[in-house]
Structures are given as C-alpha cells and as structure tokens.
NUMI-378396 format. One record per residue (C-alpha): residue in one letter; x, y, z; residue number from 1. Coordinates in steps of 0.05 Angstrom, whole numbers, plus 5000, padded with zeros to 4 digits. Layout:
<nodes>
<node residu="a" east="X" north="Y" up="Z" num="NUM"/>
...
</nodes>
This chain:
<nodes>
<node residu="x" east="7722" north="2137" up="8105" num="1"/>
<node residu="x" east="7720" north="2162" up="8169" num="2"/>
<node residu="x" east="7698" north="2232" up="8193" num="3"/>
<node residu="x" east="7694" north="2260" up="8271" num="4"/>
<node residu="x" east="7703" north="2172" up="8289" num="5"/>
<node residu="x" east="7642" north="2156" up="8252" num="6"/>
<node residu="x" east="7646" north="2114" up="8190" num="7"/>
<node residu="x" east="7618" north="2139" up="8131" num="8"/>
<node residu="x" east="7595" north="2087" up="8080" num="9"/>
<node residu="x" east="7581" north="2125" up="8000" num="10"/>
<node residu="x" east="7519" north="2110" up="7964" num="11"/>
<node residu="x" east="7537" north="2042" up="7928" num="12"/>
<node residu="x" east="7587" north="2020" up="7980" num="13"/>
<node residu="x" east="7593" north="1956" up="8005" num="14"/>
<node residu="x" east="7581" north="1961" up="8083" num="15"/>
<node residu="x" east="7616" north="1905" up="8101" num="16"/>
<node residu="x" east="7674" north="1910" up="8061" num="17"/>
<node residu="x" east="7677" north="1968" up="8038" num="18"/>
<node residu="x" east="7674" north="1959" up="7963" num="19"/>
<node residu="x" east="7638" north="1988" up="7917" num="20"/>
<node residu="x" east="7578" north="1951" up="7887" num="21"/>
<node residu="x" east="7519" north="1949" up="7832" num="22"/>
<node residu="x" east="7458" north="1979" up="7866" num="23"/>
<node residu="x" east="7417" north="1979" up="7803" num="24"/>
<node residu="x" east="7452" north="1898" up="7787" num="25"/>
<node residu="x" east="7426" north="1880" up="7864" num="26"/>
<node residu="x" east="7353" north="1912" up="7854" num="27"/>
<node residu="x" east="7356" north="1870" up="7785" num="28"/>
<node residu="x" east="7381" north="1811" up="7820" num="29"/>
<node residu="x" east="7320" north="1808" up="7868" num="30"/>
<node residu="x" east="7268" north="1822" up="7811" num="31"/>
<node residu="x" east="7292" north="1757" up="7779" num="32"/>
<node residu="x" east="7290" north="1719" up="7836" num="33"/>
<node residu="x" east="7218" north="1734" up="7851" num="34"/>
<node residu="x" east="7188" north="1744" up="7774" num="35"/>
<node residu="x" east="7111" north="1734" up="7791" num="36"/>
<node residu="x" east="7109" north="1786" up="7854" num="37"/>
<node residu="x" east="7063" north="1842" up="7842" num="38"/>
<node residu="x" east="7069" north="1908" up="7877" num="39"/>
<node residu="x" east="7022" north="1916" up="7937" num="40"/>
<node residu="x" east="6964" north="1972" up="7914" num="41"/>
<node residu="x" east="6897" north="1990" up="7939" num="42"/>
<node residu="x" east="6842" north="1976" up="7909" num="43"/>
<node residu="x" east="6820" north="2025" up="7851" num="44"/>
<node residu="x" east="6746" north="2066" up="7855" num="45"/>
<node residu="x" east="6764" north="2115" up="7803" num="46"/>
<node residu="x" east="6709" north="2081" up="7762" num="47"/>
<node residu="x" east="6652" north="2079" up="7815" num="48"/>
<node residu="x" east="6674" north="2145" up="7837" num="49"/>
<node residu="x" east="6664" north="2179" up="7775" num="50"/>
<node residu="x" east="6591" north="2144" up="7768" num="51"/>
<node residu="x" east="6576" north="2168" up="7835" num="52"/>
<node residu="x" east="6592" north="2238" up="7827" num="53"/>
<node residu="x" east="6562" north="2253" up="7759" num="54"/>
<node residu="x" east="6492" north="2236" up="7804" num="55"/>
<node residu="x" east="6503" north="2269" up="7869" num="56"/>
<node residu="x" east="6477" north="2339" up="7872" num="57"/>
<node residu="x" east="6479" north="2391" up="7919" num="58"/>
<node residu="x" east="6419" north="2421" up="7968" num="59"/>
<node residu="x" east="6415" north="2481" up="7989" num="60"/>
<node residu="x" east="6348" north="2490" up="8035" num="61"/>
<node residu="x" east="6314" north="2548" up="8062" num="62"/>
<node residu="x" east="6248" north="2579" up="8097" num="63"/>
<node residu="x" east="6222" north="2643" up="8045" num="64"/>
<node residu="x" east="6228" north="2715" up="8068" num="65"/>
<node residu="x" east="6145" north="2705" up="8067" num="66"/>
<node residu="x" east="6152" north="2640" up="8126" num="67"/>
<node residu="x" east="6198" north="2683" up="8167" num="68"/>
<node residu="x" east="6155" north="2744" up="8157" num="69"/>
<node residu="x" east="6085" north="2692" up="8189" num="70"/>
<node residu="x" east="6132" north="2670" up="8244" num="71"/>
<node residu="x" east="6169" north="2734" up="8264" num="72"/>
<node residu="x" east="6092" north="2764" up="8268" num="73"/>
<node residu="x" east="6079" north="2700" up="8308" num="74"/>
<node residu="x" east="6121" north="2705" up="8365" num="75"/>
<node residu="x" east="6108" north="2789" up="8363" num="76"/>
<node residu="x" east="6036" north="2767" up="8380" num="77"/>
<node residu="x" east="6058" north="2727" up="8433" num="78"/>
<node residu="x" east="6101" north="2775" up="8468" num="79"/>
<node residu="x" east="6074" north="2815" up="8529" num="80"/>
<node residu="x" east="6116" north="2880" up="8506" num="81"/>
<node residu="x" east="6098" north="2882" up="8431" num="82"/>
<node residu="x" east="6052" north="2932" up="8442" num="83"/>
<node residu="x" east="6087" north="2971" up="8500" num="84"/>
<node residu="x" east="6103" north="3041" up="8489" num="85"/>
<node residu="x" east="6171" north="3043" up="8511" num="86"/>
<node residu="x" east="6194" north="2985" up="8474" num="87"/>
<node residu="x" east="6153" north="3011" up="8413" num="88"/>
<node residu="x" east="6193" north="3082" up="8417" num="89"/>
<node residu="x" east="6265" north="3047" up="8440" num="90"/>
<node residu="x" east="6301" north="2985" up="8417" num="91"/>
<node residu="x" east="6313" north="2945" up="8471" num="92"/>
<node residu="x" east="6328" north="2876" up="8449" num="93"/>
<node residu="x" east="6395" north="2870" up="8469" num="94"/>
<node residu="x" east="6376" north="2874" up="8542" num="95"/>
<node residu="x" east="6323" north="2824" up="8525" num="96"/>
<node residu="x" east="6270" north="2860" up="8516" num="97"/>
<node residu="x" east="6225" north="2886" up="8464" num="98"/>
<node residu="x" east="6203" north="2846" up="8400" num="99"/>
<node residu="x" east="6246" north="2779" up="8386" num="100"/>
<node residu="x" east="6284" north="2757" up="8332" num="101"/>
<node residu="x" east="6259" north="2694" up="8288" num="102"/>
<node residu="x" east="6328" north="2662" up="8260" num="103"/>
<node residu="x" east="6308" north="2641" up="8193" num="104"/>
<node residu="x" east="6327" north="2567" up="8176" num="105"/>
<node residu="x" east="6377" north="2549" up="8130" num="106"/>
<node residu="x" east="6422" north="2486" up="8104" num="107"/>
<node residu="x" east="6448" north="2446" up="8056" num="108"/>
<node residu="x" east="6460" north="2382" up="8033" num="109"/>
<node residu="x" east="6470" north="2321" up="7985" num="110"/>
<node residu="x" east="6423" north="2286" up="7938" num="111"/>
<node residu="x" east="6417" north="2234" up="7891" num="112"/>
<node residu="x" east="6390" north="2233" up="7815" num="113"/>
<node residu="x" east="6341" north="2167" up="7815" num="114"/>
<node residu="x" east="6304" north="2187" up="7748" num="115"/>
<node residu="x" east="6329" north="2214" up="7678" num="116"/>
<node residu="x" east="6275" north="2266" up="7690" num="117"/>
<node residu="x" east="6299" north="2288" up="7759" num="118"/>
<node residu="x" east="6273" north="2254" up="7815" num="119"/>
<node residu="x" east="6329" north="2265" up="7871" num="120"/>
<node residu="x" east="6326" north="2233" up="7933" num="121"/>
<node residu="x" east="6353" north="2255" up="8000" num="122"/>
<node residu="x" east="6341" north="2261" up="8071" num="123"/>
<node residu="x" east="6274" north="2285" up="8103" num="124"/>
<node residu="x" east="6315" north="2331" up="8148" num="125"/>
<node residu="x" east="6355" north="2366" up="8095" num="126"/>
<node residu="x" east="6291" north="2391" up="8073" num="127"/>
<node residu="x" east="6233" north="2391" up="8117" num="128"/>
<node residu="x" east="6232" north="2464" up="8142" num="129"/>
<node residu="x" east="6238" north="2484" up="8077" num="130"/>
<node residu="x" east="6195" north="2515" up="8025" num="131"/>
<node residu="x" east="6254" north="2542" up="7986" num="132"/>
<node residu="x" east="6301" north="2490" up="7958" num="133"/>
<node residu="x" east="6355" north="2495" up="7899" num="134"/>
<node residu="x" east="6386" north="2434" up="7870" num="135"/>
<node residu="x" east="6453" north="2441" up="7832" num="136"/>
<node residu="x" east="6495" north="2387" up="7795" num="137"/>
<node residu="x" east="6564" north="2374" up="7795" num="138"/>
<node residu="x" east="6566" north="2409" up="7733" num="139"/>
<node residu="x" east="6544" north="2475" up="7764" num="140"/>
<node residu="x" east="6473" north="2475" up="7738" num="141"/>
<node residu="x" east="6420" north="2498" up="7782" num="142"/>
<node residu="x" east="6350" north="2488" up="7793" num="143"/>
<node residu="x" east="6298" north="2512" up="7831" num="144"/>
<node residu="x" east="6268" north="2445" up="7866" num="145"/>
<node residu="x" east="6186" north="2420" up="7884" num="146"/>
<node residu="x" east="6190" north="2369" up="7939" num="147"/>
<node residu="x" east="6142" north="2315" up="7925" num="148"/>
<node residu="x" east="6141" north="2285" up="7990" num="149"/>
<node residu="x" east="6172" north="2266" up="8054" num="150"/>
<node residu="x" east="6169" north="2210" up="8101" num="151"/>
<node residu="x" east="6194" north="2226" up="8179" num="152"/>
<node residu="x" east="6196" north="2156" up="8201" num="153"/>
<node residu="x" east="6253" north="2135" up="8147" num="154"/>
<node residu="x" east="6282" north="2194" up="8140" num="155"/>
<node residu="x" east="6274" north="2199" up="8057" num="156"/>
<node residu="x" east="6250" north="2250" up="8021" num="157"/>
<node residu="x" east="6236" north="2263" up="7946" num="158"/>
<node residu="x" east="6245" north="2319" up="7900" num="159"/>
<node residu="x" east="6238" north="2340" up="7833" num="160"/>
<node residu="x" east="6276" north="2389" up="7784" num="161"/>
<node residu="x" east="6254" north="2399" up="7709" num="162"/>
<node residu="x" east="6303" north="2362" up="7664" num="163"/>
<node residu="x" east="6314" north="2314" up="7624" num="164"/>
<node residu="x" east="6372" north="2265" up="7609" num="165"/>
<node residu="x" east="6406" north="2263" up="7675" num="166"/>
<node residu="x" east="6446" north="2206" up="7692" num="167"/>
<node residu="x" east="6432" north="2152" up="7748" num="168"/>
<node residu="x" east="6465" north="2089" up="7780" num="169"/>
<node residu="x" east="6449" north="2021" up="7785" num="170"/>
<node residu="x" east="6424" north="2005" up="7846" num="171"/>
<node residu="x" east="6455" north="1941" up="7882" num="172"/>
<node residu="x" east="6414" north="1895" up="7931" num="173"/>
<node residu="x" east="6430" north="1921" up="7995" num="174"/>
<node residu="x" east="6412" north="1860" up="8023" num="175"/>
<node residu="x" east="6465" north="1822" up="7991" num="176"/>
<node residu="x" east="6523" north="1869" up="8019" num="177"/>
<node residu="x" east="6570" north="1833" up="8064" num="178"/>
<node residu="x" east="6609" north="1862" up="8137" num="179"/>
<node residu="x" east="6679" north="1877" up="8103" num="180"/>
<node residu="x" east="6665" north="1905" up="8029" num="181"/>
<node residu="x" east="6693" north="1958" up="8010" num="182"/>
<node residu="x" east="6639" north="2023" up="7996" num="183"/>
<node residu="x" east="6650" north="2097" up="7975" num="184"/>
<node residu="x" east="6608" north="2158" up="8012" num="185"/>
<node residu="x" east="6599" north="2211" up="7962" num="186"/>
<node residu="x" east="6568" north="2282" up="7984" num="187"/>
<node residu="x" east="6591" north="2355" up="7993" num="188"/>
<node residu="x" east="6604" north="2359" up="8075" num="189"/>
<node residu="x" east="6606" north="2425" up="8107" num="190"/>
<node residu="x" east="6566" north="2451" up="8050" num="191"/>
<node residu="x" east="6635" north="2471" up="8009" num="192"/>
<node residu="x" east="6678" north="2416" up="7996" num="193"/>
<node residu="x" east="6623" north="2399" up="7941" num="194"/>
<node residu="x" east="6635" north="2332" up="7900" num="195"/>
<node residu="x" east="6678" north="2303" up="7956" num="196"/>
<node residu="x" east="6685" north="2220" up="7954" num="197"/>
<node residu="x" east="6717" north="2176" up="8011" num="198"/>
<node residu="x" east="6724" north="2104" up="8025" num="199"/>
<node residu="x" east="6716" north="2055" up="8073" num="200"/>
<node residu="x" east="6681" north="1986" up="8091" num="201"/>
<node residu="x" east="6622" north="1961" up="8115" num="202"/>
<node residu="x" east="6619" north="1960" up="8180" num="203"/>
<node residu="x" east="6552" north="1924" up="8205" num="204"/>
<node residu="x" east="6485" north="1923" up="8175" num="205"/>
<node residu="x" east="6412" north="1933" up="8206" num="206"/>
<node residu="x" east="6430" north="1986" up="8267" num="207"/>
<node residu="x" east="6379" north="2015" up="8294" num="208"/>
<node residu="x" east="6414" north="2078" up="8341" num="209"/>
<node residu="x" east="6343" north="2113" up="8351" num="210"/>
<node residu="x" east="6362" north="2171" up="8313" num="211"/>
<node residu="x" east="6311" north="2184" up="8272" num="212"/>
<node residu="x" east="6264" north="2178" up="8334" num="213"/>
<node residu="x" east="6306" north="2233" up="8378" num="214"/>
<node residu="x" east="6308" north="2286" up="8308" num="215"/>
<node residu="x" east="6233" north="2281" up="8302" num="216"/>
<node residu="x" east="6192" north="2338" up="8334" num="217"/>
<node residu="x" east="6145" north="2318" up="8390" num="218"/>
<node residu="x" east="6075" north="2343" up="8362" num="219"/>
<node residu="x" east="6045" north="2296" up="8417" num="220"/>
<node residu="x" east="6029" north="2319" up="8488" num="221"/>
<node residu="x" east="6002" north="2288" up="8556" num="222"/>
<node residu="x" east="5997" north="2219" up="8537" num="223"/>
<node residu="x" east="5940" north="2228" up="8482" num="224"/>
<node residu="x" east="5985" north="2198" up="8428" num="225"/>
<node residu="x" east="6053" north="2170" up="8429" num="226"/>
<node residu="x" east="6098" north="2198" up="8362" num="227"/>
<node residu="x" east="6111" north="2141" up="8314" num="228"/>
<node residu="x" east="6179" north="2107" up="8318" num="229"/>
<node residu="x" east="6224" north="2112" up="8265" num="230"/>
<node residu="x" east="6244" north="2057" up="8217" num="231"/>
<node residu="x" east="6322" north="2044" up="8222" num="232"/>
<node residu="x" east="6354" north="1988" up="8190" num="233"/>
<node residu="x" east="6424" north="2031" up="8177" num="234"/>
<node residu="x" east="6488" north="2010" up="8138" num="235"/>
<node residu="x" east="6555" north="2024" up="8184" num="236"/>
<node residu="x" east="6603" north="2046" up="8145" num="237"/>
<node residu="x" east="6668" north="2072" up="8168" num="238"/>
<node residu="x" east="6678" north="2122" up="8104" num="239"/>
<node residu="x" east="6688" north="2196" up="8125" num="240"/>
<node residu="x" east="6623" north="2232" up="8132" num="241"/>
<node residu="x" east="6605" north="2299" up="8158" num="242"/>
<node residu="x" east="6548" north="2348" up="8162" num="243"/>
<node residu="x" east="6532" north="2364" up="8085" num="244"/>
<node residu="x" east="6541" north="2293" up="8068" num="245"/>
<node residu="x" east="6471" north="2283" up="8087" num="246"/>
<node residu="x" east="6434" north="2250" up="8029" num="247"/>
<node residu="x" east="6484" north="2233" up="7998" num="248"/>
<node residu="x" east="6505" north="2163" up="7963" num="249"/>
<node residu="x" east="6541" north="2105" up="7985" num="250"/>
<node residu="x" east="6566" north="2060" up="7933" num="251"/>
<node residu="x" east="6595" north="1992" up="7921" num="252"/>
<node residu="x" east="6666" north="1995" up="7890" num="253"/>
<node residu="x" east="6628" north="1979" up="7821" num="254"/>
<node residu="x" east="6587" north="2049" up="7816" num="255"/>
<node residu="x" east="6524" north="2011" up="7845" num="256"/>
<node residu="x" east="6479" north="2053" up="7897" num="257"/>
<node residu="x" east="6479" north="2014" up="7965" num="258"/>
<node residu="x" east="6453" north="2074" up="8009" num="259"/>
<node residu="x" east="6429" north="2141" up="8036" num="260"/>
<node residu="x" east="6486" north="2178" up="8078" num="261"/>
<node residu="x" east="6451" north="2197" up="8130" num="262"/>
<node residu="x" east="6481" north="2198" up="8203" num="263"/>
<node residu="x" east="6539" north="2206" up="8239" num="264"/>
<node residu="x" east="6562" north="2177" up="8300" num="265"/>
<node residu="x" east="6593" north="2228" up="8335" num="266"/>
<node residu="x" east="6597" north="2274" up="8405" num="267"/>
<node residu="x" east="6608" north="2327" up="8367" num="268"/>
<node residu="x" east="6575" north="2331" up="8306" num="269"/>
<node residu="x" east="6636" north="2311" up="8265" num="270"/>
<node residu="x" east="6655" north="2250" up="8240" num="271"/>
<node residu="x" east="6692" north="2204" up="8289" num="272"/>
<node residu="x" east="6696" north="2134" up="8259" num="273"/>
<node residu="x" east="6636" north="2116" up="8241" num="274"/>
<node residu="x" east="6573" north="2138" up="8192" num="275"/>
<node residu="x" east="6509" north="2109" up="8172" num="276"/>
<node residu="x" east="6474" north="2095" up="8119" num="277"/>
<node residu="x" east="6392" north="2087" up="8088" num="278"/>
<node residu="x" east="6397" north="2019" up="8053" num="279"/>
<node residu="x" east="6374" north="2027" up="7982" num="280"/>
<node residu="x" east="6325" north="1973" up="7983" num="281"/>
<node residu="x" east="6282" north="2004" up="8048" num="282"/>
<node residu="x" east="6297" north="2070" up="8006" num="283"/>
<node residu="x" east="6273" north="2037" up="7937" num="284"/>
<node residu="x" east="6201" north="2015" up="7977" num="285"/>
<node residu="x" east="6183" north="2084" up="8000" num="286"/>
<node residu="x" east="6205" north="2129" up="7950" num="287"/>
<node residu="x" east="6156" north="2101" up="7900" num="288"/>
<node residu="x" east="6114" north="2117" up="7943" num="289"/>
<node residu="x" east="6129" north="2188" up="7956" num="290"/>
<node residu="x" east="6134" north="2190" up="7878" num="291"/>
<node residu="x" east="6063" north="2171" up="7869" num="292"/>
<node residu="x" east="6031" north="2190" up="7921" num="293"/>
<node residu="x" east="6075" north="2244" up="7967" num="294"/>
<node residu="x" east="6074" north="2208" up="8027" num="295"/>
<node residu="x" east="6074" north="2132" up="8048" num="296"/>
<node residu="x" east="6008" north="2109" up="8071" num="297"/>
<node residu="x" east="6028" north="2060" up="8125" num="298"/>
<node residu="x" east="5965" north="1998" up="8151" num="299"/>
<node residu="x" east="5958" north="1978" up="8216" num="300"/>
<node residu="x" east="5951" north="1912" up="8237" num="301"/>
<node residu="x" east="5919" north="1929" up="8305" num="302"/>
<node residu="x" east="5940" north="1885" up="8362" num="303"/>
<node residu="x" east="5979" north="1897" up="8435" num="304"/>
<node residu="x" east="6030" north="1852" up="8444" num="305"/>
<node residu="x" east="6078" north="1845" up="8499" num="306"/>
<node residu="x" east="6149" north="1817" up="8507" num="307"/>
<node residu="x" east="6155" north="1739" up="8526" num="308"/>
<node residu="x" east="6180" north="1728" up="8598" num="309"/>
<node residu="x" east="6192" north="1662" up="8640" num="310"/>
<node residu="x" east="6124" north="1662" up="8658" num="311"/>
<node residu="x" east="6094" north="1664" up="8583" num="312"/>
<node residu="x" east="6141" north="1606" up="8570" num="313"/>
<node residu="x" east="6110" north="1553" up="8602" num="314"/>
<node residu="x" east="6041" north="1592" up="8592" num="315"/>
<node residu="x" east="6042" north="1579" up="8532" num="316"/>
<node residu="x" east="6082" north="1520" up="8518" num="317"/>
<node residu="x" east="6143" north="1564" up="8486" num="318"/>
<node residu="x" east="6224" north="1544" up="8470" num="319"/>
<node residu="x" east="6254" north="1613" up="8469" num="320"/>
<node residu="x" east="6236" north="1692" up="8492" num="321"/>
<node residu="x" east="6243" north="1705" up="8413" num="322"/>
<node residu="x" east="6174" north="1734" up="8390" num="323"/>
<node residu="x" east="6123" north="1780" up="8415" num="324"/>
<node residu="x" east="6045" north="1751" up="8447" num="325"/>
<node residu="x" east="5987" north="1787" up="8431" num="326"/>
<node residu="x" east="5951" north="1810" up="8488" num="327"/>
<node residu="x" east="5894" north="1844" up="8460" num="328"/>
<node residu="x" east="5864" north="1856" up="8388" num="329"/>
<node residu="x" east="5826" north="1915" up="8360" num="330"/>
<node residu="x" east="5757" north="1911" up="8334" num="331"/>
<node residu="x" east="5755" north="1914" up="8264" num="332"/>
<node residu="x" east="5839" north="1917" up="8249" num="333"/>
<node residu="x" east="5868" north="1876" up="8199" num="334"/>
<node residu="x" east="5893" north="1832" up="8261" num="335"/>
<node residu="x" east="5828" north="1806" up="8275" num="336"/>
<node residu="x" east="5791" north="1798" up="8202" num="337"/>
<node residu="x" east="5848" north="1747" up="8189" num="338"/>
<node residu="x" east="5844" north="1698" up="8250" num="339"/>
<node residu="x" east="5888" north="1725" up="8305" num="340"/>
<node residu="x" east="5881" north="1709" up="8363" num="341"/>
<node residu="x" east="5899" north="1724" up="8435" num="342"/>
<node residu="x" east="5957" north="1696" up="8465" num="343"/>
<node residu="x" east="5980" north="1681" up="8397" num="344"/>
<node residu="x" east="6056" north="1685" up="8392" num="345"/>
<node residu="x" east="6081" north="1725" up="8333" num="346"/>
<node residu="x" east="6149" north="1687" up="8307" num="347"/>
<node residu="x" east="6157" north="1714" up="8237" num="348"/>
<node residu="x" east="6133" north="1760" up="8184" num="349"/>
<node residu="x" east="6147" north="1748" up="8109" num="350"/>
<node residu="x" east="6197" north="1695" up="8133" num="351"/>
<node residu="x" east="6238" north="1749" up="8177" num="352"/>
<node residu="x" east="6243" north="1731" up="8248" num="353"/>
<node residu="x" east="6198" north="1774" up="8295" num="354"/>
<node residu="x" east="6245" north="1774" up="8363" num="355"/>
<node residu="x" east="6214" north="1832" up="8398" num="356"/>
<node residu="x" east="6157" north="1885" up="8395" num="357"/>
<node residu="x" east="6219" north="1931" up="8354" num="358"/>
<node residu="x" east="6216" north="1870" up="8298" num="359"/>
<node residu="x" east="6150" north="1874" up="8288" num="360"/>
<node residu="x" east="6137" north="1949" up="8291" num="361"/>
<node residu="x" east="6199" north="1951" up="8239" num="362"/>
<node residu="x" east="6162" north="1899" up="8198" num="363"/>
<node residu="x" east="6090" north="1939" up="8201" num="364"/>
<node residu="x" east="6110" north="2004" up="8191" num="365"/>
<node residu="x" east="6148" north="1989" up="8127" num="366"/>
<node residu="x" east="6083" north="1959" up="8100" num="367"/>
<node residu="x" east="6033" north="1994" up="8056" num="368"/>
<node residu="x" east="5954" north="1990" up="8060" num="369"/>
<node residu="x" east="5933" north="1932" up="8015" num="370"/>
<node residu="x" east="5989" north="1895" up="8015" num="371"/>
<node residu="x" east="5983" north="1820" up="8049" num="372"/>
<node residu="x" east="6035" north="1800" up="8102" num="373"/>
<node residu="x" east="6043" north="1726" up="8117" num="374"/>
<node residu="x" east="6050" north="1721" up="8199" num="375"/>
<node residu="x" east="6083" north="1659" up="8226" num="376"/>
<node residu="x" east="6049" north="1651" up="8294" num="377"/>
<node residu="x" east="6060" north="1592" up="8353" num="378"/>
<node residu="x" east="5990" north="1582" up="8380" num="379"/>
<node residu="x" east="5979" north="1523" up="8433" num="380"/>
<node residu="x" east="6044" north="1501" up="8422" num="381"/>
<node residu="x" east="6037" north="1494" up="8340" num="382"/>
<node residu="x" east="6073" north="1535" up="8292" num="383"/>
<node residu="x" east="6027" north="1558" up="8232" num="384"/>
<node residu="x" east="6025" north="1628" up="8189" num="385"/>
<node residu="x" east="5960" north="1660" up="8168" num="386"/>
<node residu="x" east="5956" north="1711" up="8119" num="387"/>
<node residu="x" east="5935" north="1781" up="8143" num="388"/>
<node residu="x" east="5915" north="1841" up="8088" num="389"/>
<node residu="x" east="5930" north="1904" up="8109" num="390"/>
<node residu="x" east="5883" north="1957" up="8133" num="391"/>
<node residu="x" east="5880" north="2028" up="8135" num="392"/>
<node residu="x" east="5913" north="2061" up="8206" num="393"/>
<node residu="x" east="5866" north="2101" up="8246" num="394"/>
</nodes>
C-alpha cells in the first residue's frame, strides 16, 4: 500500500515482496535452528540480598538534651557578653550578638548484626558524638543501644542491643576476593530509603585515600604529639553508596559479609562512581577486641626508620628502595629486647612485604600488645627475620 508516496508494509508482510508471512512460523524457525541458546540475564542476588537485609539495621545517633545543656553553658562561659546587661534584657543574636546557639548533633546510619545476642557493628563516625543511640531492624523493632567501644584509627565501632535470636551472615575471607566479582552494598542512604541494596564489582582492594586520617579531630597541638594515622586497607566497590549507607554491609553474591560501607568518593558528598569498603577480616581483628575489652590496645615496636634512597643503597649493600632502615631504637621497646639493630632494613612482617614507613605503620598498628610479629630484616647484606613480642605503647 501506498499512502502520501510512502510505502506502508502491514504487520506480517513480506517487505520485499509484499506477501504476507508467518511471524510466529519465522520466530519458531530460528528457535530450532539455535536449540541450546540461552537468553542473556544478569546474574541473580535475590538470595544474598535477602540474607543481607534481614541483618542490616538502622542507626539513628544523637547528643542528649543533658550534653547540649554542658556545652550550650560552655560556650555561654566563654562569651564576653553573657553577662552584659543589654544582651541579658534584649535578644540580640541575630545581629550576632548575645549568647550563642550550640547545634545539637544528630545522624544516622547502617549497622550490622555480628552476634545472635546483638552485637552490631558499624562505623566509629556514625556514632562517636553520641551518647544517645537507637538501633532498629528491618522488621521495625527498636532498641535503645550501649556502645561498647570504638576504635578512630579503623573506623569500627561496636554496639550492643538486648536480644536474642537475631540472625547473622557468614563472613567470607576478604582476602580471597578478586578485582571483578560481583558484591552487593546494603544500607539505608539518606537516612529514609531504609533496607535499600545495590550492586556492583570490585573495584580494587587495599586503598588507602587518607580518610580516616582527615575525619579524625586534631586533639594534638604545637608539635607535642603527632595524631595517630589511620589504618586503611579499603575495598573499591563501584555499588551505589550514599550518606546513610555508612556501616553498612557489603556482600558477596552468596550472602557472605566481605565489608564495612564506609566511604564515598565524591566532591560532593554523593555518590559518584565509586565507594569503599572496611574489609571484614581487618574488621573481624578489632572488633573482638572492642567486644572484650572496649577499645583495641595497640604495642609499639619503638624504632625511627626512614625511607631507602640511592645513597642507603650502596650503604648498605641493598637491591631495591622497597623497605624502611631503622635509624634509631628506643630504650626498652619491643624493637630492641628482640635484636634490632640500627641500620637494619625492615623487608617484611608476617610474610607481607614492608615497602615503605605506611607498610609498616599499617602492619604495627593492627597488632595487639602480646602478640609476636616475625620481622624479615636485610642486615649487612643478609636476609634473616627475628621474632619481636609486642610491648605496651607509651
């Protein structure tokens, strides 16, 4: 047919000649011809996904009336006009003036049930201004929540709810996750979309972006002591995060918990591409801790090292800049009870490579007092390893 000079083919015609034909017989036709071809689908997380959200709970965090109360009197103290009569008889804080406001802190985020009896672990910044903190499950329950303890440096922290019976994942070996698997982020971003799961893969594994170190307050002034750095070995994902997420569990595609959501990267605090994850294991090591103790007593192994140059090369006989020399020991640190030395060259620590001073501070601050760490050094040219117990940190 032809309408207005432009042919008009029916549903079923024949294009070229203009007869009418089969479509059902054609689809049929090409079925047969390929019988073993499977349609193309995604993978399915339905399974994991409903693991992961019966075990992801939501935080809500926030200072009591009586914290505000101590700081708002704080700051009146402080002010030159508290006790001024004309700011006592007129309120003149919108001209700036007068007695200040304290904004009370507030937020929320996402959690995970580690214990039947609920133990729930999330980030240390979700909760560390708080001394009021409610827990509630996906099933609407809520709780009023203790927090055991908190550890800055990794950015975990541990609370506890009373009840019995919850449910909990298995927990994978985060070491063992490869660059490409697929992994689910489960959390509640923005504090509303509660119970929300996305997908995406693993990006990279061990980043360390410094983020923990720029969130940490600076309690430290003039040079007397430097704040601790903080102890990132993240998982990059490229599943949807956003603020809320926080805490929050990333899981393999069979239910298993790989991580801790817990940063974004992002110019403006929303997510952009990519998110990053606490691996479970480095989150398995200190949250017994916090469990037993409420805070992770970290040694010291009490040397100053420096970065190998071209100069410490042929100083001290060396094939590569990978490794960190000790310049100088403390008295009495676990360094020098085990045999250090200086100009030692530290290679290795529990059979991880030590490539810079990062490595090693990585590898100390994630070990307890007590335990023994077996230090591969290079000393006049000679690769041995020396066992070294650690001490307590002064």
């Amino acid at each position: 047919m032809v309408f207005g000079g432009i042919q008009y083919y029916p549903p079923g015609s024949d294009a070229l000649n203009g007869t009418k034909s089969n479509y059902a017989t054609k689809v049929a036709a090409q079925v047969n011809e390929y019988p073993n071809a499977n349609p193309t689908v995604g993978p399915d997380f339905s399974i994991a996904a409903e693991k992961a959200l019966n075990v992801v709970v939501q935080i809500n965090a926030q200072e009591s009336e009586r914290v505000v109360k101590q700081k708002e009197s704080e700051l009146q103290r402080d002010n030159p006009f508290f006790n001024h009569p004309l700011f006592r008889d007129f309120d003149m804080r919108s001209f700036g003036f007068g007695m200040p406001y304290y904004q009370q802190k507030k937020g929320s985020g996402s959690g995970v049930i580690i214990s039947n009896d609920g133990y729930v672990v999330t980030n240390n910044h979700v909760v560390e201004f708080a001394d009021e903190i409610e827990v509630i499950l996906k099933n609407g329950k809520s709780y009023k929540a203790q927090k055991i303890g908190t550890d800055p440096r990794t950015d975990l922290a541990v609370l506890k709810i009373e009840e019995s019976g919850l449910p909990v994942l298995q927990m994978a070996n985060s070491d063992q996750i490869k660059v490409g698997e697929w992994v689910l982020a489960v959390g509640n971003p923005f504090g509303y979309l509660t119970s929300t799961v996305t997908a995406g893969i693993v990006s990279a594994k061990g980043r360390d972006l410094n983020i923990i170190d720029e969130n940490q307050e600076q309690q430290y002034f003039y040079g007397q002591k430097a704040p601790q750095k903080g102890i990132e070995e993240f998982i990059q994902t490229d599943a949807a995060v956003n603020p809320g997420n926080s805490g929050g569990a990333l899981v393999d595609a069979q239910g298993r918990l790989v991580g801790i959501n817990s940063a974004i990267a992002s110019k403006t605090g929303y997510y952009s591409g990519y998110s990053f994850a606490i691996p479970v294991n480095l989150m398995n090591k200190v949250v017994k801790e916090l469990m037993t103790n409420g805070t992770f007593e970290r040694g010291k192994l009490g040397v100053v090292v420096s970065e190998i140059d071209e100069e410490s090369i042929k100083e001290l006989n060396l094939s590569s800049k990978d490794g960190v020399v000790i310049e100088n020991l403390e008295d009495n640190s676990s360094a020098k009870y085990a045999g250090l030395r200086q100009k030692d060259v530290i290679v290795g620590v529990n059979d991880k490579p030590i490539k810079n001073y990062e490595d090693l501070q990585k590898a100390i601050g994630l070990t307890k007092v007590g335990e023994t760490l077996n230090i591969k050094i290079i000393r006049d040219g000679m690769a041995k390893e020396i066992a070294v117990k650690i001490r307590k940190g002064v």
